[in-house]
C-alpha positions in Angstrom: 84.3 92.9 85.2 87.8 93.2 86.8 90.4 90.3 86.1 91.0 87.7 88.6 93.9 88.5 90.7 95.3 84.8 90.9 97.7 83.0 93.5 98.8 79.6 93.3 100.7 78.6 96.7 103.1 75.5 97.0 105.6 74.7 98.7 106.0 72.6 101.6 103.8 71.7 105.1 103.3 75.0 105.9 101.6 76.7 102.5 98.0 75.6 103.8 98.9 77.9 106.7 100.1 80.6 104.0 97.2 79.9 101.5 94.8 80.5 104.4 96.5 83.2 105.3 96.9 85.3 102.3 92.8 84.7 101.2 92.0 85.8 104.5 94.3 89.1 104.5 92.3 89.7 100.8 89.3 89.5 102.2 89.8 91.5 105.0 91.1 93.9 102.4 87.2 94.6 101.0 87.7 92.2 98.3 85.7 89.0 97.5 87.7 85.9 97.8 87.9 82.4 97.3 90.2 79.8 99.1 90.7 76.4 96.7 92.6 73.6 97.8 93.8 71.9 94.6 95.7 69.7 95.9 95.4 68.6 99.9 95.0 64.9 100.3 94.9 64.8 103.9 92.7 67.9 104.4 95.5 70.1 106.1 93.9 73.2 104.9 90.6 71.9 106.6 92.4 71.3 109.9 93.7 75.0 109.8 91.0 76.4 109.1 89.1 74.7 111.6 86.4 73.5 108.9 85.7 70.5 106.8 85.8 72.5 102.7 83.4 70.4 100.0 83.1 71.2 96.5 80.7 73.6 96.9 81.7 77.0 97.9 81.0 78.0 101.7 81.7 81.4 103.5 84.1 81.3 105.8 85.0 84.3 106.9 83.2 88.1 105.7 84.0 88.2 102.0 85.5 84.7 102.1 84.6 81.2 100.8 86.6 78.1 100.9 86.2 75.1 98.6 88.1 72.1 97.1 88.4 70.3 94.0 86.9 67.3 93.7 88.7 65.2 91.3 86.6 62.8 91.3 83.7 64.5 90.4 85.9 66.3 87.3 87.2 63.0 86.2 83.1 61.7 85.8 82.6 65.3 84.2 85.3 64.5 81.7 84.3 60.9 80.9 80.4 61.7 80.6 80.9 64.4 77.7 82.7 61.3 75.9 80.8 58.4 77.0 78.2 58.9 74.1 81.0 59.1 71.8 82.6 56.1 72.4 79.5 53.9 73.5 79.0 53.1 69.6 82.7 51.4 69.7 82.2 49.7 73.1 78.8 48.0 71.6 80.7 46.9 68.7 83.4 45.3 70.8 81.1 44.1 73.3 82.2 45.5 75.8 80.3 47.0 79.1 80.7 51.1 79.9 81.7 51.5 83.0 79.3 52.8 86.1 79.9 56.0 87.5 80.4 54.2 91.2 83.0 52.4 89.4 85.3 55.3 88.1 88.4 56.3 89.9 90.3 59.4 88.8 93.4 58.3 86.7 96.9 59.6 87.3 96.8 63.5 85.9 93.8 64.1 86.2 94.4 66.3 89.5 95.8 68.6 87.0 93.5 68.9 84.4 90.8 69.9 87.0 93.0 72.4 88.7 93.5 74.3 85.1 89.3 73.8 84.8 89.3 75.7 87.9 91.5 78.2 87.0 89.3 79.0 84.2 85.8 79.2 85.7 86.3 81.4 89.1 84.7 84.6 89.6 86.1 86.2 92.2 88.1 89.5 92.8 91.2 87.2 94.2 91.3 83.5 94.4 94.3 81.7 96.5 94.8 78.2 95.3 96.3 75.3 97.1 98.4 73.9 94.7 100.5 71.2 94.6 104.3 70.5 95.6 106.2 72.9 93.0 107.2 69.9 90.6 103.5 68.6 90.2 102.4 72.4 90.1 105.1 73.2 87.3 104.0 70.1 85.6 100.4 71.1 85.6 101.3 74.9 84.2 103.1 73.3 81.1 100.1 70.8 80.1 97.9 73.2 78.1 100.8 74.2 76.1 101.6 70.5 76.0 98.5 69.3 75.3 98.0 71.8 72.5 100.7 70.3 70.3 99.7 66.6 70.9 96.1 67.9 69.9 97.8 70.1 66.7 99.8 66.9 66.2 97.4 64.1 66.5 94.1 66.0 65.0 95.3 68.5 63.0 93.3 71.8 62.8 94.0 72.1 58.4 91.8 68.8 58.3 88.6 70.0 59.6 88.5 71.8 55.8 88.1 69.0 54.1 85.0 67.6 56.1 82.7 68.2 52.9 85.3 66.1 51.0 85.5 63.5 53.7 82.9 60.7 52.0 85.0 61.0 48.5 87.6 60.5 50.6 86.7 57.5 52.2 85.6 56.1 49.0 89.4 56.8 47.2 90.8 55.5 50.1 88.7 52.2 50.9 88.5 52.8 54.3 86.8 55.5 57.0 87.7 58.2 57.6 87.4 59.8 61.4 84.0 60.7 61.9 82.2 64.2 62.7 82.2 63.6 66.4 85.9 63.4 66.5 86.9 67.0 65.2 84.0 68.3 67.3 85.8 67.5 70.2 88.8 68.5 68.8 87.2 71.7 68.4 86.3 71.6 72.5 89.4 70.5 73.7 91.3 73.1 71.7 88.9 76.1 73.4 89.4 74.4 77.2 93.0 74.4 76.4 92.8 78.0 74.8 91.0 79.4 78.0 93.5 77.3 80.8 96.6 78.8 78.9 95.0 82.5 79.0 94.3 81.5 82.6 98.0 81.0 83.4 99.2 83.5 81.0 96.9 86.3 82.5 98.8 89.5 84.0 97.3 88.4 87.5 98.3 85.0 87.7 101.2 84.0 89.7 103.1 81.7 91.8 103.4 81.9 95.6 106.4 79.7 96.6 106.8 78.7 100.7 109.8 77.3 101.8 110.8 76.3 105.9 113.6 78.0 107.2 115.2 75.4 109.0 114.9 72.5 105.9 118.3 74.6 103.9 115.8 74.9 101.1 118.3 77.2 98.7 119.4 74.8 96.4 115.5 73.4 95.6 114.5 77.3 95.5 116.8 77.7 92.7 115.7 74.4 90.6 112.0 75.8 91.4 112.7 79.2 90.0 114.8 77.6 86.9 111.5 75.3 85.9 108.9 78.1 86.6 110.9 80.0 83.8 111.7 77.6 81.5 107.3 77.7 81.1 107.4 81.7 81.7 106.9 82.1 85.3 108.0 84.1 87.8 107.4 84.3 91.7 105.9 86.8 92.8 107.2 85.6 96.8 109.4 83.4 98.7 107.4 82.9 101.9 110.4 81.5 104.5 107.8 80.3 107.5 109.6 79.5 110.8 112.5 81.5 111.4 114.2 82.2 114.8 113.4 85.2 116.0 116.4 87.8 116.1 116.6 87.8 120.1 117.9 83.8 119.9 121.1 84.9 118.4 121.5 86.2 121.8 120.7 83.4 123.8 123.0 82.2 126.5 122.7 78.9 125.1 125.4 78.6 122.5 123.4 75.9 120.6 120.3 78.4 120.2 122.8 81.2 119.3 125.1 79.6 116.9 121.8 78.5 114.8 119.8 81.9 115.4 123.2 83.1 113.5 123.5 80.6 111.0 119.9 80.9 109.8 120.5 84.9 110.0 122.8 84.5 107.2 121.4 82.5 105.0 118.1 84.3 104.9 120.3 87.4 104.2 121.9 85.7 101.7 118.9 84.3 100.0 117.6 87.9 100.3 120.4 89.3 98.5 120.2 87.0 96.3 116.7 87.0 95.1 115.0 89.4 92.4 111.6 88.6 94.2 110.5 89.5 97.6 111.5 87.2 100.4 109.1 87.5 103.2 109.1 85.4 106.6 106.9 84.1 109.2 108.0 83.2 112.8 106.8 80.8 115.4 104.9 83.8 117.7 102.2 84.0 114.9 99.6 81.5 116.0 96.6 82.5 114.1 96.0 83.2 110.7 95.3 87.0 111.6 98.8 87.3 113.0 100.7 85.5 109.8 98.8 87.5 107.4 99.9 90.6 109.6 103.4 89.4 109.6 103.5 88.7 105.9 101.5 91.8 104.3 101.4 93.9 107.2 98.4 96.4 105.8 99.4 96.3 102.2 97.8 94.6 99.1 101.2 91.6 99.6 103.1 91.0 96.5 102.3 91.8 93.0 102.8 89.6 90.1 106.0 90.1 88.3 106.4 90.3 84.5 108.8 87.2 82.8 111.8 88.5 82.0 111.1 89.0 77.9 113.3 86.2 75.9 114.9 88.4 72.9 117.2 87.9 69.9 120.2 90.0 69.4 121.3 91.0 66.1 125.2 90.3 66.0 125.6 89.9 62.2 127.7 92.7 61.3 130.2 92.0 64.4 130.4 88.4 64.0 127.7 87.1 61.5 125.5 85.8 64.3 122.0 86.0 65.7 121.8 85.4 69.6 118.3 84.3 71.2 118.8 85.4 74.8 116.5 83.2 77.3 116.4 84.4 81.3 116.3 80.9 83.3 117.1 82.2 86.9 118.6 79.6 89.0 120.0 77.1 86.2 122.7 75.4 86.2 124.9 73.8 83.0 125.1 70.4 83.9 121.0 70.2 84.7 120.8 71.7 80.7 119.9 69.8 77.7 119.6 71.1 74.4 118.5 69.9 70.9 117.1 71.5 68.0 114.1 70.1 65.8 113.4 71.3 62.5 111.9 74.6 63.3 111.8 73.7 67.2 114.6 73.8 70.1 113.9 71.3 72.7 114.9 72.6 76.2 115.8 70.5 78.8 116.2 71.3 82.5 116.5 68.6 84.9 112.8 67.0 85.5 111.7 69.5 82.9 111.7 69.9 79.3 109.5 72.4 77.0 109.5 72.7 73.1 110.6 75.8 71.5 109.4 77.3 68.6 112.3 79.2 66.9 111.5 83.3 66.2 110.9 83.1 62.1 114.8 84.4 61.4 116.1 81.8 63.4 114.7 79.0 61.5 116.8 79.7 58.4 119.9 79.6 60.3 121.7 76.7 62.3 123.1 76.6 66.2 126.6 77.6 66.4 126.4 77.3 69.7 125.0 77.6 73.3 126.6 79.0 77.0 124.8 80.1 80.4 126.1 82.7 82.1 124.2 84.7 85.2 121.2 82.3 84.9 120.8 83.7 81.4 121.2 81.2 78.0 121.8 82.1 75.2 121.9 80.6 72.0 124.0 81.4 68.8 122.5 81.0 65.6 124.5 81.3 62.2 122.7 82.3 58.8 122.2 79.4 57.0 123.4 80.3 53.0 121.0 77.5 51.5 118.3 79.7 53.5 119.5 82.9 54.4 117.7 85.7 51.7 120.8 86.8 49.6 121.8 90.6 49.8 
């Protein structure tokens, strides 16, 4: 079966238009598609696409069906494989489980069904809605999260000594955690396992839309920083609304004088940019015409590899080891740095991730840290209490 070519569109009012859009150009392209909206509250993508979307997959369009999450319906999902679990404890507090009419989805859990999604789609191309870039960031960094809470709270090592658990609990005096609760250890570990490979697959990627009159450079480049900080690279910047190029002649000087203005700083986000920078206008008023205008008759944008994060041997000229990490679009002052134990904490403005050092750098210390070119590196110096002699 061939992999799931993935798209996760955000960005501002117009990516519904976009993420409608771009499914429809892949369907008209032969291939069998599937439009999700992830994260649409008011039901924008239903008003552009002239259609109320449910849960349940429709057909839209030839080759095209449209859906949404519900996160309701994931939230019960997620409660009902634990209610049996936990009914035992609720009896012995006395305390009533809740209906299903009574459960509201909690904060979060918008995410966790978007990466349960992610994971369960068979389609040749499926264009996600996703959420505003921060939420959508937040939502790509939760299985890894998630993974060292789990590793962390219920570690893996203890599932050995089940057989030895009633000696245990005799030794100790008191119980110990019960079958049930390294069972679904066991589940949430392979749900997490197969969101991460979701994310992490070579056709995944993110779509990011952007209006051209909103002077949206300086967000782009906290955008780009956070999606590489987690590993991710845009495959697009979608700039929806610009002036068409016959207003920068326009005999009225207001019209020029901003037709010029947002000339320049497409060109310069252009130039600036190692991804491709496409734009829609205000002529394209159906979802034919935008895809046209973005992909023309091509396949559109195809996902671009992270740049790799390496370590550079420097010993013999100055006796250090330099872990080189790409972060596009940082800046110093956003930059926050500690080191763990056997861990380097990253923080970059709203977002942090956890680091675990390559094995040589864990017997050395930090010696230092700069960014330069949206690039950090990191010096390491040998530790001599660790460093193998010789």
């Amino acid at each position: 079966m061939t992999a799931t070519r993935t798209i996760l569109v955000s960005g501002d009012t117009a990516a519904p238009t976009v993420a409608a859009a771009t499914a429809l150009h892949a369907a008209r392209q032969g291939r069998r598609t599937l439009l999700l909206a992830a994260d649409d509250p008011h039901r924008t993508l239903d008003t552009v696409l002239g259609t109320r979307l449910e849960p349940e997959p429709a057909g839209y369009a030839p080759g095209l069906t449209v859906a949404r999450i519900d996160e309701q319906a994931a939230f019960r999902h997620a409660l009902g494989e634990i209610g049996g679990r936990i009914k035992p404890a609720l009896d012995l507090l006395g305390a009533d489980p809740l209906d299903p009419e009574e459960l509201t989805a909690l904060p979060g859990t918008a995410r966790l069904a978007l990466l349960r999604a992610l994971s369960a789609v068979e389609a040749d191309v499926l264009v996600v809605l996703g959420p505003p870039p921060a939420e959508l960031i937040a939502a790509l960094a939760l299985p890894e999260q998630l993974e060292r809470y789990l590793a962390r709270l219920v570690p893996e090592q203890r599932q050995a000594a089940r057989a030895l658990r009633p000696l245990l609990a005799g030794l100790a005096g008191v119980p110990m955690p019960a079958d049930w609760l390294y069972e679904g250890r066991s589940k949430a570990a392979a749900a997490l396992a197969e969101a991460r490979a979701a994310i992490a697959a070579p056709g995944t990627s993110v779509r990011l839309v952007t209006a051209a009159d909103a002077h949206p450079y300086e967000e782009l480049r906290r955008i780009r920083a956070g999606l590489a900080l987690h590993g991710h690279r845009p495959d697009a910047v979608v700039v929806h609304g610009v002036l068409p190029d016959a207003a920068a002649d326009s005999a009225d000087p207001w019209l020029a004088g901003l037709a010029r203005r947002r000339r320049e700083e497409l060109a310069g986000l252009t130039a600036a940019s190692d991804v491709p920078v496409l734009v829609t206008g205000f002529a394209e008023v159906t979802l034919e015409a935008v895809a046209d205008r973005l992909y023309g008759t091509g396949p559109g944008p195809a996902p671009l590899d992270p740049e790799p994060w390496t370590v550079e041997d420097r010993l013999a000229e100055d006796g250090l080891l330099v872990w080189h990490l790409p972060l596009p679009g940082a800046e110093r002052a956003d930059l926050d740095l500690v080191r763990r134990g056997d861990e380097l904490v990253v923080g970059l403005g709203a977002h942090r991730r956890v680091l675990a050092l390559p094995s040589a750098l864990r017997r050395c210390t930090v010696a230092g840290a700069g960014l330069h070119d949206g690039a950090l590196a990191v010096r390491f110096a040998p530790d001599p209490a660790l460093w193998p002699r010789g």
